[in-house]
C-alpha positions, 0 to 999 in steps of 0.5 A, spaced: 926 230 934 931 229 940 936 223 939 936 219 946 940 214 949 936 207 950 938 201 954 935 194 955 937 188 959 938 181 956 940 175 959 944 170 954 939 167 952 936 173 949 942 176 947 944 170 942 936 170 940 937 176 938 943 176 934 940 170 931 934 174 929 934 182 929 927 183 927 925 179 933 929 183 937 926 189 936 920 187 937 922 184 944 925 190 946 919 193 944 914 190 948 920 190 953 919 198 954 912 198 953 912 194 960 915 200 962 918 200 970 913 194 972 918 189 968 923 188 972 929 181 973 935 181 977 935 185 983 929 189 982 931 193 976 928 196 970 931 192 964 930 198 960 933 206 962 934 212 957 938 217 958 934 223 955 940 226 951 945 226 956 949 220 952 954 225 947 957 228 953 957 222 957 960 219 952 965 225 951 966 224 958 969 217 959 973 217 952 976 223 956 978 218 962 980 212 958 973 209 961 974 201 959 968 199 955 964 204 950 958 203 955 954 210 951 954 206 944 956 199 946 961 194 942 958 190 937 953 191 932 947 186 932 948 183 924 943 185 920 940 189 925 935 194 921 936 202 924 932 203 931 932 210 931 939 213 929 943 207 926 943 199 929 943 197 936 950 195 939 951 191 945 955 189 950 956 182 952 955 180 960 962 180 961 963 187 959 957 190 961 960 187 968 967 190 967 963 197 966 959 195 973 965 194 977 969 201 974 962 205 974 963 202 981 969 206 982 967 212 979 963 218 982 958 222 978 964 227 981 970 224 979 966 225 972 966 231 971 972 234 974 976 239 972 971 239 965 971 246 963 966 250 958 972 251 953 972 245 952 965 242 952 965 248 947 970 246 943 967 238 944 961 240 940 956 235 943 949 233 941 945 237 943 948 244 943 950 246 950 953 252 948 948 256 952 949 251 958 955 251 960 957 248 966 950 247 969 949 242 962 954 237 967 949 237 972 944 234 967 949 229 965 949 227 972 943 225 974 942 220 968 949 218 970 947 216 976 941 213 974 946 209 969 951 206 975 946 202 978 942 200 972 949 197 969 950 194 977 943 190 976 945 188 970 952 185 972 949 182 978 944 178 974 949 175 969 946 180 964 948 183 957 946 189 954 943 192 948 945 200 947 941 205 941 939 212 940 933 213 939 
């Protein structure tokens, strides 16, 4: 069983629901990504992206440049929420999943991953274990980092928070 990075768009309103009413999020999110690619708000957007298992070396990744906002396992925990996969859902209210729209604005795929060396993704020790993988495992990390900018950029555009779990 793969742990993988899991993201879903809510405006306000279901976002405040959702805190309100865990049980009822789940469910929401549910129907949500078996809408698939076909559900889309804002700009034309999916309102779900997974990011496979790129999200522990993403995550070192950012906390290695000091990124702003915790966009890999979000910020707040949804009270009361039940384990959705590999713990509670977190999320990111919509001004802080703007100011992470605005720095992975800024922030190419390239500028990511410089200077990453082997040794230190080695002694990192992330999921899934990249030994074998090395440098090449960067290229994975971004493409689905690539798919994260704009996904994050629609969510800001329309004013959207975001809910954040693995799975």
């Amino acid at each position: 069983m793969s742990m993988i990075g899991e993201y879903a768009r809510l405006t306000p309103a279901e976002l405040e629901r959702a805190v309100r009413d865990p049980a009822w999020a789940l469910e929401y999110v549910d129907e949500l990504i078996e809408a698939g690619a076909a559900e889309t708000t804002g700009v034309g957007r999916p309102r779900c992206l997974d990011i496979d298992k790129a999200w522990d070396t993403l995550g070192f990744l950012l906390r290695r440049i000091e990124f702003p906002v915790d966009i890999v396992h979000g910020e707040e925990e949804i009270p009361g929420a039940e384990d959705w996969g590999y713990g509670p859902p977190r999320y990111l209210l919509p001004e802080r999943v703007h100011a992470a729209a605005a720095a992975l604005g800024e922030l190419p795929a390239d500028a990511l991953v410089r200077g990453v060396t082997e040794e230190e993704l080695a002694r990192a020790d992330l999921y899934p274990r990249i030994a074998d993988e090395g440098l090449e495992w960067l290229t994975y990390v971004t493409h689905h980092y690539e798919a994260l900018v704009p996904f994050f950029q629609a969510a800001a555009a329309a004013g959207d928070a975001m809910v954040v779990w693995l799975d």
